[in-house]
C-alpha positions in Angstrom: 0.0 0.0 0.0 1.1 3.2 -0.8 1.9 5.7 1.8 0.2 9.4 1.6 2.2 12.2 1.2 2.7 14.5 3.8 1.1 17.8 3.2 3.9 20.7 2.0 3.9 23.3 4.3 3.6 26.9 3.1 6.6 28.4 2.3 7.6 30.6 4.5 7.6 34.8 4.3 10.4 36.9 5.5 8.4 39.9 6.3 11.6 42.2 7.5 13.3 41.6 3.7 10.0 42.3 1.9 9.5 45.2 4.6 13.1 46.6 3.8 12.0 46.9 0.4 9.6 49.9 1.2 10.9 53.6 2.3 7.4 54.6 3.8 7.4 51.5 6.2 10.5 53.3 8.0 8.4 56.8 8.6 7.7 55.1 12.0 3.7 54.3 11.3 2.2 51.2 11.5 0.1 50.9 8.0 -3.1 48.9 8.5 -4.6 51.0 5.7 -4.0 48.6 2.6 -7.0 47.8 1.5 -7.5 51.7 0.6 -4.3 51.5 -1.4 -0.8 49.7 -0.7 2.5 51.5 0.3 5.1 51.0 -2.7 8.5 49.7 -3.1 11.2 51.3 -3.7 11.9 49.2 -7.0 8.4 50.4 -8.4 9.4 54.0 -8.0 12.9 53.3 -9.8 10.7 51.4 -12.5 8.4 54.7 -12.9 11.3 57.1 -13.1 13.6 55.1 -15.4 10.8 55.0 -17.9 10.1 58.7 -17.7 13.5 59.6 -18.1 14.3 57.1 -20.8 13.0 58.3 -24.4 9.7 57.7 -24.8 7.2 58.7 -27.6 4.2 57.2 -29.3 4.2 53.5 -29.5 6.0 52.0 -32.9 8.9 50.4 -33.8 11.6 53.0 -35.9 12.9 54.8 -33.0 14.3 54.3 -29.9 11.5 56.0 -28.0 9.1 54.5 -30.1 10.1 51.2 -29.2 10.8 51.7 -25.2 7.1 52.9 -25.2 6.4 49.7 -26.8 8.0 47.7 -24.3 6.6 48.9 -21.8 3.2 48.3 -23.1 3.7 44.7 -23.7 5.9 44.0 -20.3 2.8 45.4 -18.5 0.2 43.0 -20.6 2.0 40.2 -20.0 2.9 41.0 -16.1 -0.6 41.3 -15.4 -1.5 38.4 -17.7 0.7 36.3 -15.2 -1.0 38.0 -12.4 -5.0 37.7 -13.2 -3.9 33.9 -15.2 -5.1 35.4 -18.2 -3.9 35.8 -21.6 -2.2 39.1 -21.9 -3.8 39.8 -25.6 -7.0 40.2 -23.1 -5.4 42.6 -21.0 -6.9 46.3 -20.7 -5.2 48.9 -18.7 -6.9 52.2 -17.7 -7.6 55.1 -15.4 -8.7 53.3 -12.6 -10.8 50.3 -12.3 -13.9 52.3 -11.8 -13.5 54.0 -15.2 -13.1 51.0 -16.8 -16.1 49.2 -15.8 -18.3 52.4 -16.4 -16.9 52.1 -20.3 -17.7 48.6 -20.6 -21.1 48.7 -19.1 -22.2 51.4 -21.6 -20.6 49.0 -24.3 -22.3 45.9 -22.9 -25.5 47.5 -22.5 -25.4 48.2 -26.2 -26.9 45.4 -26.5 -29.4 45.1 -23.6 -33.2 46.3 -23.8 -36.1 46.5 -22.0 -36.9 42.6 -20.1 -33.3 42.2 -19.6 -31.6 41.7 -16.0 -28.7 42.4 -14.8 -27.3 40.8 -11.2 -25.9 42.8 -8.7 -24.8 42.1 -5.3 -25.5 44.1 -2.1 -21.4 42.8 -0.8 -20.0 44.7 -3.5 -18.0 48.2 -4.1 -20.2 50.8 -5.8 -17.4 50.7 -9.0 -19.1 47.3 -9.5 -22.7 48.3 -8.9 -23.4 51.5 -9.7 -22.0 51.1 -13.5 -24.4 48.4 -13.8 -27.5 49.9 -12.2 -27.0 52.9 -14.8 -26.5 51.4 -17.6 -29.0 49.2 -17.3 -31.7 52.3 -16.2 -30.4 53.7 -19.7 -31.9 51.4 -21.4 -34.4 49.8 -20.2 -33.0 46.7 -18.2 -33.8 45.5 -15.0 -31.5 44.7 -11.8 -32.0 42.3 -9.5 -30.2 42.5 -6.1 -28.3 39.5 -4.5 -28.4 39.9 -0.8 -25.8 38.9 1.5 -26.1 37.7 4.9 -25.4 40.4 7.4 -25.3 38.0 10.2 -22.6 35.7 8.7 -20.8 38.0 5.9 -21.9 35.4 3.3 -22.7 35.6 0.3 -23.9 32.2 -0.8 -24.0 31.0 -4.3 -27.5 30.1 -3.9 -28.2 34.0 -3.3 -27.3 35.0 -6.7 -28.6 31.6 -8.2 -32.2 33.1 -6.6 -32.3 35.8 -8.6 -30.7 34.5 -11.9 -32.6 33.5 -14.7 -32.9 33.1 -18.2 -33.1 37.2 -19.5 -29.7 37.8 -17.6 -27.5 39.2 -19.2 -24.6 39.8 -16.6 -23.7 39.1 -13.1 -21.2 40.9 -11.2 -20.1 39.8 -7.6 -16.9 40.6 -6.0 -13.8 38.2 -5.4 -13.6 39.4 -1.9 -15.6 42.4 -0.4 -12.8 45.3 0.6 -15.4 46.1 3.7 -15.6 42.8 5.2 -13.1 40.6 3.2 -15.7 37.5 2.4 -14.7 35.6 -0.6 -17.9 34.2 -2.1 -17.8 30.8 -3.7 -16.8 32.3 -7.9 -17.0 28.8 -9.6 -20.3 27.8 -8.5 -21.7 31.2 -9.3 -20.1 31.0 -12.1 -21.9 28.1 -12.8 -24.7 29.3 -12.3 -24.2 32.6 -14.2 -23.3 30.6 -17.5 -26.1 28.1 -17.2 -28.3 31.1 -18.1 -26.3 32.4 -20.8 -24.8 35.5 -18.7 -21.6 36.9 -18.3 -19.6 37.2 -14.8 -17.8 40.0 -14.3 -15.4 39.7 -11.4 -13.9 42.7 -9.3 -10.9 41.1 -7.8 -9.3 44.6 -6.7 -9.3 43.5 -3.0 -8.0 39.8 -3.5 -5.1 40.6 -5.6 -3.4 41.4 -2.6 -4.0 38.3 -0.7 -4.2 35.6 -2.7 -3.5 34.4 -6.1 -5.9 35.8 -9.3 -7.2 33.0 -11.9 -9.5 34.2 -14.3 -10.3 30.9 -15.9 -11.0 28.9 -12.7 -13.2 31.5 -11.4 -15.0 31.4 -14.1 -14.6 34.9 -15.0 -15.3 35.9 -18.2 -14.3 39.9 -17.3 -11.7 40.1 -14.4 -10.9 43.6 -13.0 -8.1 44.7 -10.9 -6.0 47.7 -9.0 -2.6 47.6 -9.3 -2.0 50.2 -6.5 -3.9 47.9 -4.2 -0.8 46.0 -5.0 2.5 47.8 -4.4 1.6 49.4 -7.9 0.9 53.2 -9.2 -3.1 54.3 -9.2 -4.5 52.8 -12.8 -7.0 50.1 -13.1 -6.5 46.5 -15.3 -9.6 44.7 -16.8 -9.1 41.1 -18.5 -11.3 38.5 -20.5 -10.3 36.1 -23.2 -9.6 38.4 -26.7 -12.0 36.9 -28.7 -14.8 38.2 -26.1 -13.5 41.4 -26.3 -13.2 41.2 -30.6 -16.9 40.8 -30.2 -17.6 44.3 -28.2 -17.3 47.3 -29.6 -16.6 50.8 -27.1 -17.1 54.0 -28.4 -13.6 55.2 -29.6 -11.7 57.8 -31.8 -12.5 56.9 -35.5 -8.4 57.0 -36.2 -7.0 54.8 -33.3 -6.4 51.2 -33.5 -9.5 49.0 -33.8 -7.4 45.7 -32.2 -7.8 44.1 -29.7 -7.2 45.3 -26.4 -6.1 48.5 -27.5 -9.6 49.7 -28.6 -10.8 49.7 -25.3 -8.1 52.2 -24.0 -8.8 55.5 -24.6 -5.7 58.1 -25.4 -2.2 57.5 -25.3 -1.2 54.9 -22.8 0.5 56.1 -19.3 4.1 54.3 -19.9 5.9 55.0 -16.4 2.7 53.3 -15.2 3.1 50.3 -17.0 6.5 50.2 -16.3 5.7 50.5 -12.4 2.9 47.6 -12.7 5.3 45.3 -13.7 8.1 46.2 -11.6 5.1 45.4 -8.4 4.3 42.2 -9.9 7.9 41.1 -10.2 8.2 42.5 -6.3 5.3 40.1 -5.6 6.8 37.3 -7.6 9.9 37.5 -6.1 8.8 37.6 -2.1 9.7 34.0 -2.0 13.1 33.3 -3.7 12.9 30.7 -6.5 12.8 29.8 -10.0 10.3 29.2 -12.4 7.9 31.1 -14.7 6.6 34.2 -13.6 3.2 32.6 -12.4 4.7 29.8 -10.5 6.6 32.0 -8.4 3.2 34.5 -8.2 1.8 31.2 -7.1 4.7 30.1 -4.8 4.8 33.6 -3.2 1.0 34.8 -2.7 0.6 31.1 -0.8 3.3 32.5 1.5 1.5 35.9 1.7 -1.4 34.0 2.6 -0.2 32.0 5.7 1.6 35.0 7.1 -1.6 37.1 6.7 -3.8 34.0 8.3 -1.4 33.9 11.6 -1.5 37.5 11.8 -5.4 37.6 11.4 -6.0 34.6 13.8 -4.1 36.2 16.5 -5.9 40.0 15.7 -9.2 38.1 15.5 -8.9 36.3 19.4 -7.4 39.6 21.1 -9.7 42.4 19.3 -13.1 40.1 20.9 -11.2 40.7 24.8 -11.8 44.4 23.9 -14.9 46.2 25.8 -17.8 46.4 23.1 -16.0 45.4 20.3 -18.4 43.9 17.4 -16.3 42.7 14.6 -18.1 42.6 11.1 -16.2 40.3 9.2 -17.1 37.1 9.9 -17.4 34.7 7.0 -15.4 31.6 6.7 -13.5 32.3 3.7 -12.6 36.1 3.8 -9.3 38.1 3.3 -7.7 39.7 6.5 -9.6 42.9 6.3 -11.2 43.6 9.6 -14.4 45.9 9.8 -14.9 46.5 13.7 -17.2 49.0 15.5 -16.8 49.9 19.2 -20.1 50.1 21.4 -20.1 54.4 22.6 -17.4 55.1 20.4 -17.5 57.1 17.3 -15.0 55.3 14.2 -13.8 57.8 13.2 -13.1 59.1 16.3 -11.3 55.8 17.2 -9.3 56.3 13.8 -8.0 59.8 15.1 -6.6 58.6 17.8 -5.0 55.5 16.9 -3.6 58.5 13.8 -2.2 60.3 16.8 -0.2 57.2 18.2 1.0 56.6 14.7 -1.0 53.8 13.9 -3.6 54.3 10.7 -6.3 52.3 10.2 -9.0 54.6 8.6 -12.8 54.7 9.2 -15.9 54.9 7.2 -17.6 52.9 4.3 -15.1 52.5 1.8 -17.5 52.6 -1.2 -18.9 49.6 -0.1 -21.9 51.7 0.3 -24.8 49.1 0.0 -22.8 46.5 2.5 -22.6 49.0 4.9 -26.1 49.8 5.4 -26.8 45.7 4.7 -25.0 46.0 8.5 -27.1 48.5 9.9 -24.1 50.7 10.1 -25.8 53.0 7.7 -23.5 55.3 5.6 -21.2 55.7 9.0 -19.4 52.5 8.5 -16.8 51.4 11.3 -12.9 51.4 11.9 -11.5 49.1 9.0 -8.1 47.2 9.9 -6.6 45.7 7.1 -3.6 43.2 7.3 -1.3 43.5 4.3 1.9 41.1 3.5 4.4 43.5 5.2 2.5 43.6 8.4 4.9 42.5 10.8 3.7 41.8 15.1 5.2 44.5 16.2 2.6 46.8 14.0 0.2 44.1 15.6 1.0 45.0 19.3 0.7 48.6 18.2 -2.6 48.8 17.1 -3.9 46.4 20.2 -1.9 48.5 22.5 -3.8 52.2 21.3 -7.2 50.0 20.7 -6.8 49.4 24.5 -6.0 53.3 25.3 -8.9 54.5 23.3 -11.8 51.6 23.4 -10.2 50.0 26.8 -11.1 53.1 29.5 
């Protein structure tokens, strides 16, 4: 009989070298305000200034500028490609990732009339529910709400399977909720999605931190991102398969390219901030020290991200319940380490000013996860959100506990 194989462990993060790697950490705060944005490493910034300094023109191939422009075009495509596991021919940078989805709901809902439905669900960022909701007023569609559970955090499959049916056109959920972290089950909503005929559109802009990105086995067929949610510059990513995107057709300039992705991206491309995307994503990639192709070490890395986050939140989780009318609001079973805790007498954002003053931030409010919040009953208030990030070490850990306990503890 054949003996089982031990379980590999993780492998194993060394948050002072990935901490080392970024100048704000050493300004003396502790940062546990990630999920509004990442700090950035010092290679990123060296990325952004090489290509503005370098020669750079409009994308071709005669000259020299020409052709770093194009570079750093196609290094970006394929970095995030790696990233999202998606082919990079599929890969559409922009503005942010809230521009990007209000252009491609006014494409989608080209073709959408009145009798149509479109899913949305009460978990998610307004950038994925408020493009939907207009477009689909614009033209006559309907939109049907997928209710979490407020108790729990979940969002269960079965939710949006409830309100799915055969005039959908298009269902967009979150990968993980920036307010309360849940991750809701993709594949079998997915499933569910495509057994109708509709499209999933995926914002994965709070994930991509935490874990690794897969458009295919999500079932994604649109994937969106925010590459200053990890280490990057501010500028949005969407991705599907090319020959989705060779069948939609944006409103664009009648003399720029008509290929695919570029006719999704409006204007000239921002080069430095290509060049800093994929100077992140190689900073992610290379967290844990290895070879192998770009995703395999994404892969490799973002598992070690993962069990360092997981220890940290296990052990923030246990000691924030000790504190005096503490309700914590992330509570589902699979969810990223992004804590959304209010204190009973306390104003948040009064609690957030005074962890500020002891140098620790973790900000307060509802994030744009406008609908989620009042889901709650925290109305448009929110609560004090504590986000864990991969360069959150325990001494940033004690800190936060320690003014927690001088502000909430009296």
């Amino acid at each position: 009989m054949q003996a089982t194989p031990e379980p590999q462990a993780a492998p194993t993060l060394d948050v002072e070298a990935l901490r080392a790697q970024f100048p704000a950490l050493q300004g003396g705060a502790a940062h546990f305000d990630g999920p509004g944005g990442s700090q950035v490493p010092q290679a990123v910034a060296d990325a952004i200034s090489r290509q503005l300094t370098s020669p750079m023109s409009t994308r071709g191939e005669v000259t020299a500028a020409e052709r770093n422009s194009d570079a750093a075009v196609r290094s970006a495509r394929q970095a995030l490609g790696d990233l999202m596991g998606t082919d990079p021919r599929g890969v559409v940078f922009g503005r942010s990732m809230t521009a990007l989805t209000f252009e491609l709901a006014r494409t989608l809902a080209k073709h959408w009339g009145p009798g149509d439905e479109v899913v949305v669900s009460r978990l998610d960022h307004d950038a994925n529910i408020r493009p939907w909701l207009l477009a689909a007023e614009q033209v006559g569609a309907t939109v049907r709400w997928a209710e979490f559970d407020p108790t729990t955090g979940e969002l269960p499959a079965e939710a949006v399977g409830a309100v799915v049916g055969d005039r959908t056109r298009l269902v967009a959920v979150t990968a993980a909720s920036n307010l309360i972290g849940t991750k809701p089950d993709l594949p079998a909503i997915a499933a569910l999605a495509h057994d109708r005929g509709a499209l999933l559109f995926v914002d994965a802009v709070h994930l991509a931190p935490h874990g690794l990105v897969d458009r295919v086995a999500m079932g994604a067929d649109l994937v969106a991102c925010s590459p200053y949610k990890f280490f990057g510059p501010h500028c949005g990513a969407l991705a599907a398969a090319p020959e989705l995107l060779e069948s939609l057709h944006p409103d664009k300039l009648v003399p720029s390219s008509d290929a695919v992705p570029e006719r999704f991206e409006l204007g000239t491309l921002p080069y430095e901030s290509m060049a800093g995307v994929t100077a992140a994503i190689d900073v992610i990639a290379g967290i844990v020290p290895g070879d192998g192709s770009r995703r395999e070490r994404l892969t490799t890395s973002l598992a070690a991200v993962a069990a360092h986050e997981l220890q940290l939140r296990e052990e923030l989780e246990s000691r924030l319940a000790e504190l005096p009318g503490a309700t914590v609001h992330s509570r589902a079973e699979e969810r990223t380490p992004t804590f959304l805790v209010t204190f009973e007498g306390h104003d948040s954002k009064d609690v957030s000013r005074q962890l500020a003053a002891r140098g620790v931030n973790a900000p307060a409010g509802h994030f744009y996860a406008l609908e989620a919040s009042r889901a709650l009953g925290l109305g448009d208030t929110g609560g004090l959100r504590i986000g864990l990030a991969s360069y959150t070490d325990t001494d940033d850990l004690e800190r936060l506990l320690a003014g927690l306990g001088e502000v909430v503890g009296r």
